[in-house]
N, C-alpha and C positions, 0 to 999 in steps of 0.2 A: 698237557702240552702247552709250550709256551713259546710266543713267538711274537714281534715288533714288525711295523710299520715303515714300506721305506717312502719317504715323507714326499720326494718330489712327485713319482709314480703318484700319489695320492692326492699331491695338488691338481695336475692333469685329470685324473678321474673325477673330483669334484667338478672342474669343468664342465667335461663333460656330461655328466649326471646332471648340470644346470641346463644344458642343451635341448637332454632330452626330455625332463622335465617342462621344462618351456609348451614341446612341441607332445607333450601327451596329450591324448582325446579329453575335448570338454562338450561343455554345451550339451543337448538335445540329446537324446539315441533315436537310430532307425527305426521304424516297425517293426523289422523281423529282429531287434534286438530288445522289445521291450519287454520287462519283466515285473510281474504282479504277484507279491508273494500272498499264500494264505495266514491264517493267525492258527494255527494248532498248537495246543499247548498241554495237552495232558493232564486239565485241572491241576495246572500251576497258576498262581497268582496274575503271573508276566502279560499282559495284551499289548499288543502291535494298534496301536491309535492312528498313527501315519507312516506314509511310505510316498518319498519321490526319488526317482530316478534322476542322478546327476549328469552323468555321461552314461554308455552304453554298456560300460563295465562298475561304474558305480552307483549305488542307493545311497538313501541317509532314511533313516529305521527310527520310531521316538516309540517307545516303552511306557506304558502306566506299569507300577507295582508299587507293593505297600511296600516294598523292601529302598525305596527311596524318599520317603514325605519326610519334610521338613529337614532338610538336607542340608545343614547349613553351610554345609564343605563343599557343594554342587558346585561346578559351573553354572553361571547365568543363564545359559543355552538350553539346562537341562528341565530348569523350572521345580518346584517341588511335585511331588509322588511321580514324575515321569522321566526318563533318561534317555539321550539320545546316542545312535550306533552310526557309523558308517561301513558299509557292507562294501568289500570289491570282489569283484567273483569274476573267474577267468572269461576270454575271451569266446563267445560262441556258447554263452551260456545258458541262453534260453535254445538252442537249437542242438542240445546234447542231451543225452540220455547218459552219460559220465557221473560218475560219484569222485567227490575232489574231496581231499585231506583242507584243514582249518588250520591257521594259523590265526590264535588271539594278540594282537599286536596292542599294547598300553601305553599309553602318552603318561611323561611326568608330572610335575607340581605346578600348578596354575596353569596347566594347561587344558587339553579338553579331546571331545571325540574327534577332532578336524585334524590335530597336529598333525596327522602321519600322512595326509593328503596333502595340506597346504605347506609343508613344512618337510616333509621326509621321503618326499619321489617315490611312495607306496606305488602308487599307479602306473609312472614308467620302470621301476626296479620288477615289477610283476606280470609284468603286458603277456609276458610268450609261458608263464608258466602255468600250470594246470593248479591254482593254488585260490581256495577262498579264505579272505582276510578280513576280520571282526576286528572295528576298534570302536570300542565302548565306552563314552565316559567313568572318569574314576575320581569325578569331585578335584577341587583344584587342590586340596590337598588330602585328598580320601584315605590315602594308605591302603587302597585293596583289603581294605577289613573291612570286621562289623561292630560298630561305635560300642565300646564300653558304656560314654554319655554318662557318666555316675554314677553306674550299675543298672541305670533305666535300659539300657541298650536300645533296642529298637533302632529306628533309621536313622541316618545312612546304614546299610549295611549291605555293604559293596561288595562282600564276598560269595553271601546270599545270592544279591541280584545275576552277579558275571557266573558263578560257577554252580549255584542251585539253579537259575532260571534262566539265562541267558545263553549257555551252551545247548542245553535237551531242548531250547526252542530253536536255534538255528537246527540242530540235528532232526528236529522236525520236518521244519519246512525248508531247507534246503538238500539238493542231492549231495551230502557227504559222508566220508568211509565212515563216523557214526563211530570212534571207537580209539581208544587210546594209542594205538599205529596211526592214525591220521590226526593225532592232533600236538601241534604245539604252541606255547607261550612263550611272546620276546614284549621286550619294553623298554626304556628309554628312562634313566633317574628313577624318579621315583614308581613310574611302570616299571623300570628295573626289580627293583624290590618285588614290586606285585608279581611280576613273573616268576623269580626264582620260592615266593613263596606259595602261590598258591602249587607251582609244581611239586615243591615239599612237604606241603598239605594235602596234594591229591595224587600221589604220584602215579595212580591209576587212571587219571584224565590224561598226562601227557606224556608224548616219549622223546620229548625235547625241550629244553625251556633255554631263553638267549637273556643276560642283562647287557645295556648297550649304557656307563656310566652309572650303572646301578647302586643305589645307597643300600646296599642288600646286609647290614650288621647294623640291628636296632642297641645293639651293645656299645657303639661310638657313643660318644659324650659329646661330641661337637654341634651335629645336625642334626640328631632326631628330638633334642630337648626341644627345640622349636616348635614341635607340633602341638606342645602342650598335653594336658591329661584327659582331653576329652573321647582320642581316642583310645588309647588300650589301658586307660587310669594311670595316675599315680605312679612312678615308678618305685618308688618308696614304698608301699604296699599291695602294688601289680606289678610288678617287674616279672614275674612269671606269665602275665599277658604279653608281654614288651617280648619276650622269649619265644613265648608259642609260636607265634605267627614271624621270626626270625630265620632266613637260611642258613645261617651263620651255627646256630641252635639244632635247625632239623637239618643239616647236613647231611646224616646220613640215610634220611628219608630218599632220598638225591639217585641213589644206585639206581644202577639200569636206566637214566634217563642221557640223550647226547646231551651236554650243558657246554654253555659255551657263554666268557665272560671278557668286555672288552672294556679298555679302559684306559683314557691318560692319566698322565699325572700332575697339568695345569699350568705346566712351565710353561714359556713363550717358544715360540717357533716362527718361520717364515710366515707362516699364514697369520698366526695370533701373536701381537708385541709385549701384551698384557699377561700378566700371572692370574690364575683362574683358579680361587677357593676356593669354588663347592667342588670343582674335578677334584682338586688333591683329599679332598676330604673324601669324595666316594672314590674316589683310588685306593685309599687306606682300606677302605671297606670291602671291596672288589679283592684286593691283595687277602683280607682276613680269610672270605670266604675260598677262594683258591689254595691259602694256604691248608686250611682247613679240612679242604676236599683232597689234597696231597697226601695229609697225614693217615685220612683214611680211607687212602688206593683209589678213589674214585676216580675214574676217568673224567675228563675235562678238556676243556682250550682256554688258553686265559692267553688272552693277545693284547701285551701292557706295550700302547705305540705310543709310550713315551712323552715327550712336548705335545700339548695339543687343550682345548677347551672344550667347558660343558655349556656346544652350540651343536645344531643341528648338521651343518657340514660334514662333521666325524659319523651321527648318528647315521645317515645317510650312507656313508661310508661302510659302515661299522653291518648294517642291515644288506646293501648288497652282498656284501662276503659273506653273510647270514646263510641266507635261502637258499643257495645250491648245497649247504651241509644239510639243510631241515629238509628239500627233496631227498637227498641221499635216506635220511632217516625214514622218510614215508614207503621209499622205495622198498628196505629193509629193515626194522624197526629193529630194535631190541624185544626181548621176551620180557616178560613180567618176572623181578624177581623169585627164587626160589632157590633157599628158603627165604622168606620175607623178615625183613625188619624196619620196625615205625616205630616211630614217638608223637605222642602228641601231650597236647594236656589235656583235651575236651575229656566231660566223662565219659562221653558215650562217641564211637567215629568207627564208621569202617573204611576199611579200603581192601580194594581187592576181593572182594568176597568175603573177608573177616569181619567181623563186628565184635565191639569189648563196649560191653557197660560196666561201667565202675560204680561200685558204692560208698560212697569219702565225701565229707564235707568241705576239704576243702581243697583249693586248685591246685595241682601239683604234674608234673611230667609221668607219663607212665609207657612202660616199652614192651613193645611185642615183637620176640625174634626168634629165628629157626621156625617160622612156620611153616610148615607143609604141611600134607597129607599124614605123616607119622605124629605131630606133634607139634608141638608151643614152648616158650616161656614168657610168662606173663613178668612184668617189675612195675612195683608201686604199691599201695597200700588200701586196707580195707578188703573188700571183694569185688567180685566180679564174675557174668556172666559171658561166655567167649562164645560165638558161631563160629561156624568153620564154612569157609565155602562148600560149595557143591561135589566133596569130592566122592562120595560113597553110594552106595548103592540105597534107593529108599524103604526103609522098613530095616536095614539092615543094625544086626546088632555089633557094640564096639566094645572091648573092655579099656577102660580109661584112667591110667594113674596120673596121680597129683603127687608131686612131691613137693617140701617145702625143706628146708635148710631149720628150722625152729621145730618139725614133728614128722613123725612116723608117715612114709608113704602110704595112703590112700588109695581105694579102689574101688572106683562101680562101673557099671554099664551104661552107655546110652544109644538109643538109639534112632537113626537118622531120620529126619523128618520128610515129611511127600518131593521136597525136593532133593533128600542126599545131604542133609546138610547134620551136624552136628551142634546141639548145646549144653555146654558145660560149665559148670561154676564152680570158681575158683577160689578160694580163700585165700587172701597171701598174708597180711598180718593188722592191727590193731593203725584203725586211721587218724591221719594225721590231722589234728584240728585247726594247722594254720598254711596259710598259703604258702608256698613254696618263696626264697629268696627274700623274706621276712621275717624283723627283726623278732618277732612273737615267735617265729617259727624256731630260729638262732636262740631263743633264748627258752627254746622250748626244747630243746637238746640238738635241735637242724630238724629237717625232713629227712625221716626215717622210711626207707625206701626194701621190701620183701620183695624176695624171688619164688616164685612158683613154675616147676618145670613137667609142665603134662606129654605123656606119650600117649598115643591112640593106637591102640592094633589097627592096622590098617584092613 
């Protein structure tokens, strides 16, 4: 759905929105509002080092993990091996016994974990709603991934931290619904991006994701060359990293999630006199991805309001109209898809209760769809071993064909492990020894991509 900004209405509301900003709670909290979180972590890496209470509804939260040393992308704030969060948790928080839905909220490029307090009226836009809100450093130019570095990888690895370590510990130690109906991701530029990717990445963590000017198509040639090669390599011979972690790429990982994409296009207007290149540049990008998600049925909002700049007055903007659709969604979420379909390129990923390890040396896309209870099909090359969620009875036996397009279907048994679950391996065909989208690979006749389509008796 697509839908414009009508611009005066929106000057007034900034106004406003400055008002009440002005006059949100600061300083001190009461006693009966004060709040002390614990450190439970689940022999996860992540410890909670400090915690001060800014006002009565907000913390600010500082993190050790190994998943952040020598961070050279950090913000200043963040320091090496430790990251800092600002936590808002609704009103009467300490004096409920309530489990609240999570909204991860992500600041753009050279900015930090403050933005959306000091900068985007989080605190007044959220006062009355029953809503906890994570905003986490993401390096001033992090990208919400985990540094290539020259194939050293290692830290930064921001995706680790935010989505291995930093969710299952709020869901720890805060009262929240714990659970992909209660969680969604928005973000701002380049937290834009992080949003719409880690929710393509994980679409089991969330059932909403918002880009608010998002640079969300590592495939532009204008902005992302900037970043240089340190973080997902070379494009020259990574460009299938540069892909992986693209929503533009995992597009149709997307189904079933509410997405919602906002975005001008940098022109001048009443408010702003100036023409605004990075807007028009992540408008083009915002457009790709919408068109994108058009061509294959997904539902969406893409609300392109026209003249306007990439400054915080829009984001603002852009976040209130946010929130009352991200309650709607918590309220009633979507189901998980069924039958599922993902891409990634890791070798090994699950989601959903699936798991695929691959065996291939070298990186390349690989797709799992129609899955259910009855069966898979597996794309990509070399082999692999698939689980199956929890769908069967334990102990219970399955007869399992493999067909491939190159040989004679296949048959054996397996059967289900102490929890219901299924493993089967798959052959699909002869692996490809060069990275995907390289010119080795091109001159190596392309990336040669097998299909394997298993049914399971159910």
């Amino acid at each position: 759905m697509a839908r414009q900004r009508d611009l005066p209405r929106f000057a007034c509301t900034l106004f406003v929105l400055w008002l009440v900003a002005c006059s949100a709670g600061g300083g001190a909290s009461d006693d009966d509002d004060a709040i002390v979180l614990g450190d439970r972590n689940a022999g996860s890496p992540l410890s909670l080092v400090d915690q001060r209470q800014l006002s009565p509804r907000l913390l600010e939260l500082q993190f050790a993990t190994p998943a952040l040393e020598d961070q050279g992308f950090a913000a200043p704030e963040s320091g090496g091996g430790t990251g800092k969060v600002r936590l808002l948790l609704p009103a009467g928080y300490a004096r409920s016994q309530a489990r609240y839905p999570v909204l991860v909220l992500l600041h753009g490029a050279e900015g930090n974990y403050r933005d959306w307090t000091d900068h985007g009226a989080v605190e007044a836009l959220t006062a009355n709603l029953p809503l906890i809100v994570v905003m986490p450093d993401g390096g001033a130019a992090g990208q919400y991934t985990d540094h290539y570095n020259a194939g050293r990888y290692g830290p930064p690895a921001y995706e680790s931290y935010h989505v291995g370590q930093l969710i299952p510990w709020i869901d720890l130690n805060l009262r929240t619904v714990g659970a992909r109906a209660g969680r969604a991701v928005a973000g701002v530029s380049m937290g834009g991006f992080g949003a719409m990717s880690y929710a393509a990445r994980h679409p089991d963590l969330f059932a909403a994701a918002a880009a608010f000017s998002g640079a969300v198509d590592t495939n532009d040639r204008i902005l992302w060359p900037l970043i240089g090669s340190q973080v997902f390599g070379s494009r020259s011979t990574a460009e299938v990293r540069w892909r992986g972690s693209n929503p533009v790429d995992l597009a149709p990982n997307l189904a079933n999630l509410r997405l919602i994409l906002y975005s001008g296009n940098g022109e001048p207007n009443l408010i702003d006199a100036a023409f605004d290149l990075v807007e028009r540049v992540v408008y083009r990008q915002s457009e790709n991805l919408h068109e994108v998600l058009v061509g294959l049925g997904i539902a969406h909002d893409w609300i392109d309001y026209g003249p306007g700049s990439h400054t915080w007055p829009y984001w603002q903007q852009d976040l209130r109209e946010t929130l009352p659709a991200l309650m709607q969604v918590f309220a009633s979420p979507a189901p998980a898809p069924s039958p599922l379909r993902h891409a990634a390129i890791e070798a090994q990923y699950e989601v959903f209760g699936w798991r695929v390890e691959l065996q291939r040396p070298a990186l390349e896309f690989s797709t799992l769809s129609e899955a259910d209870r009855t069966g898979f099909v597996l794309e990509g090359s070399g082999s692999a071993l698939v689980r199956t969620p929890a769908f069967y009875a334990p102990g219970s036996t399955h007869v399992v064909e493999v067909a491939r397009a190159s040989t004679e279907t296949s048959r054996t048994q397996a059967t289900a492990d102490p929890d219901g679950r299924l493993w089967i391996g798959v052959p699909l065909g002869r692996a490809n020894a060069h990275p995907q989208y390289t010119i080795a690979a091109a001159l190596a006749g392309g990336t040669k991509v097998y299909t394997a389509r298993v049914a399971i008796d159910p």
